[in-house]
C-alpha positions in Angstrom: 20.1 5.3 -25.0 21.0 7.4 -22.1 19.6 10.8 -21.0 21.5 13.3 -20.6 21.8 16.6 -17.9 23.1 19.9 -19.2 25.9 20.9 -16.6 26.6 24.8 -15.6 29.6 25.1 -17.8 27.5 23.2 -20.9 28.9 19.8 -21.1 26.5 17.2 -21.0 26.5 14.1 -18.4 25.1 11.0 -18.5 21.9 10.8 -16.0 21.8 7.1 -14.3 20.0 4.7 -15.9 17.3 3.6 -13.1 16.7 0.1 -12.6 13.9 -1.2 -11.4 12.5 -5.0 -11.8 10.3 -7.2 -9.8 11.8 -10.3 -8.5 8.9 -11.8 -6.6 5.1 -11.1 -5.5 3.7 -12.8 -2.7 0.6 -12.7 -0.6 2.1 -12.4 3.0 -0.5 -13.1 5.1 -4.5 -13.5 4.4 -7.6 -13.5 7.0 -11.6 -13.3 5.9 -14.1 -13.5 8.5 -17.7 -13.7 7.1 -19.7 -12.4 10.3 -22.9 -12.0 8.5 -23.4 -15.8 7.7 -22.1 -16.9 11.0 -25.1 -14.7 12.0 -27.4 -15.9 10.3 -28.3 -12.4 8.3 -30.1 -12.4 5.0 -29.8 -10.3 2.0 -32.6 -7.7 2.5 -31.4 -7.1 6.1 -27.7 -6.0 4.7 -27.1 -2.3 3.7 -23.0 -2.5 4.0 -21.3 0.6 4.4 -17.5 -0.7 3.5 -14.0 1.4 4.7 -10.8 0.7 3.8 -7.3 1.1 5.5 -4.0 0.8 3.6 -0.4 1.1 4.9 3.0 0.1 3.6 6.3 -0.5 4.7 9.8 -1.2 3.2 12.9 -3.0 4.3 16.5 -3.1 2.8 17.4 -7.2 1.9 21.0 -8.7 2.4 21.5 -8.7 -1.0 22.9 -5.2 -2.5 20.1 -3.0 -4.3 16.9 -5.3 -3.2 14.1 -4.5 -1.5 10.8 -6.0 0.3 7.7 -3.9 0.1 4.6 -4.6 1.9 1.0 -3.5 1.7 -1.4 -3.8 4.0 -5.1 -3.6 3.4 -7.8 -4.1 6.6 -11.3 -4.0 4.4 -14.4 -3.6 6.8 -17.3 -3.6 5.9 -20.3 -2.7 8.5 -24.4 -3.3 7.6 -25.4 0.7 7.6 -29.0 -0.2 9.4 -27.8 -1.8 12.7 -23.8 -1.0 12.4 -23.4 -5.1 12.8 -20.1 -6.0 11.0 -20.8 -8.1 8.3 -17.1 -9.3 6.8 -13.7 -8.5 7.5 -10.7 -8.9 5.1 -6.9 -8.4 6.2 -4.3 -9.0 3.4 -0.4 -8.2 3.5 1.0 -8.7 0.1 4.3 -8.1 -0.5 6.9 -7.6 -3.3 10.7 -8.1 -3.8 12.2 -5.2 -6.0 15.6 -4.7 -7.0 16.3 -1.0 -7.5 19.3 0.7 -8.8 20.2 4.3 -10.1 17.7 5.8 -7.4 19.6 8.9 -5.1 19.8 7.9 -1.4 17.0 10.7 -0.9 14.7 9.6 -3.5 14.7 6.1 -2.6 12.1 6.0 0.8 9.1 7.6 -1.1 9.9 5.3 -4.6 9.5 2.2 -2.3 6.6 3.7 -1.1 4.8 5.2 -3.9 5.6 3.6 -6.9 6.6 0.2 -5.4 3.1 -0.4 -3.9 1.7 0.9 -7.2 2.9 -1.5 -9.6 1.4 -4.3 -6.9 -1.8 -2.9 -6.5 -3.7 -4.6 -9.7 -3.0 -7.7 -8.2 -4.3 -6.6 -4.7 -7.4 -5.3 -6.3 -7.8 -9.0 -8.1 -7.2 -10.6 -4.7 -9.8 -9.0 -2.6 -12.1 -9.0 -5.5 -12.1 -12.8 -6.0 -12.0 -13.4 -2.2 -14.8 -11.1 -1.1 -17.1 -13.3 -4.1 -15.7 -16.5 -2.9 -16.7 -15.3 0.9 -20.4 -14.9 -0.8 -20.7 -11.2 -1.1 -20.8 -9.2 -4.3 -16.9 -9.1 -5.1 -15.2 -5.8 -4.3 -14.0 -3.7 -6.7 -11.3 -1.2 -5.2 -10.5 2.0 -6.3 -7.5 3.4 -7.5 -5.6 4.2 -4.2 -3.3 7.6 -4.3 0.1 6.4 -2.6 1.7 9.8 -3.2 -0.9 11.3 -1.4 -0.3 8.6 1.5 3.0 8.9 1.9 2.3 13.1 1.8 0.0 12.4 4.7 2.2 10.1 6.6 5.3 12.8 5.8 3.4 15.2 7.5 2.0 13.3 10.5 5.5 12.2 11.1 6.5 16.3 10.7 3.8 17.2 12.9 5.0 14.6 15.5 8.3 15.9 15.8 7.5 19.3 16.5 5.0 18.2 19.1 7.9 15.6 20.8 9.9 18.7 21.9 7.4 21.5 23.0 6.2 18.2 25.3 9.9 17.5 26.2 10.2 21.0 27.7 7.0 21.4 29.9 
């Protein structure tokens, strides 16, 4: 069943079907470093104060219509009393997408909004079971906004570009 688009003189179109289907998920690259055992710290000594950044990126394939998405979360988390890291977690995990029916200008922010969005339950699983398995409570992430990322990285890349001139002309 296709949708379909009222035109100006009242004929209707047919709106392209989008496409979109998963061809693979793969973890990338993976790094945990467990300072507070190599320490030697106990568990009354740790308050951990944890932060969390995420970044993506996108790449066209070879093939017509598919696409590699990547997500990058850097988890550190840092004992509140002394400010000592205690772990540090790096993950890239990726996805292979192929994505048709998506305008040329729409494409950029559906790789990196609602690409990285369908991967996320599987990041969340992933740094939850390796965070227990590193001996620390496992971490449960929050839901993470990627249209409000890519807004704030639309924006800092905006801001950039007004700046790169002004500094050209002094």
């Amino acid at each position: 069943m296709a949708d379909e688009i009222q035109t100006g003189n009242g004929a209707a179109s047919a709106a392209p079907a989008i496409k979109m289907q998963v061809l693979a998920q793969y973890v990338r690259d993976l790094s945990f470093e467990n300072i507070a055992i190599q320490k030697g710290l106990s568990g009354s000594e740790v308050q951990p104060d944890i932060q969390i950044a995420v970044s993506r990126d996108a790449r066209k394939r070879a093939v017509p219509n598919q696409y590699d998405v990547i997500t990058k979360f850097k988890v550190t988390s840092r004992n509140k009393t002394t400010d000592e890291p205690l772990f540090l977690l790096e993950l890239e995990y990726g996805g292979t997408f192929l994505i048709e029916g998506i305008a040329d200008d729409q494409l950029h922010p559906f790789l990196l909004i609602e690409c990285p969005r369908l991967l996320f339950p599987f990041v969340r699983r992933i740094i939850s079971d390796v965070t227990r398995d590193g001996g620390f409570p496992a971490l449960n992430l929050d839901q993470v906004d990627f249209l409000a990322l890519y807004r704030q990285d639309m924006a800092r890349r905006a801001q950039a570009k007004a700046e790169a001139p002004a500094e050209r002309a002094n």
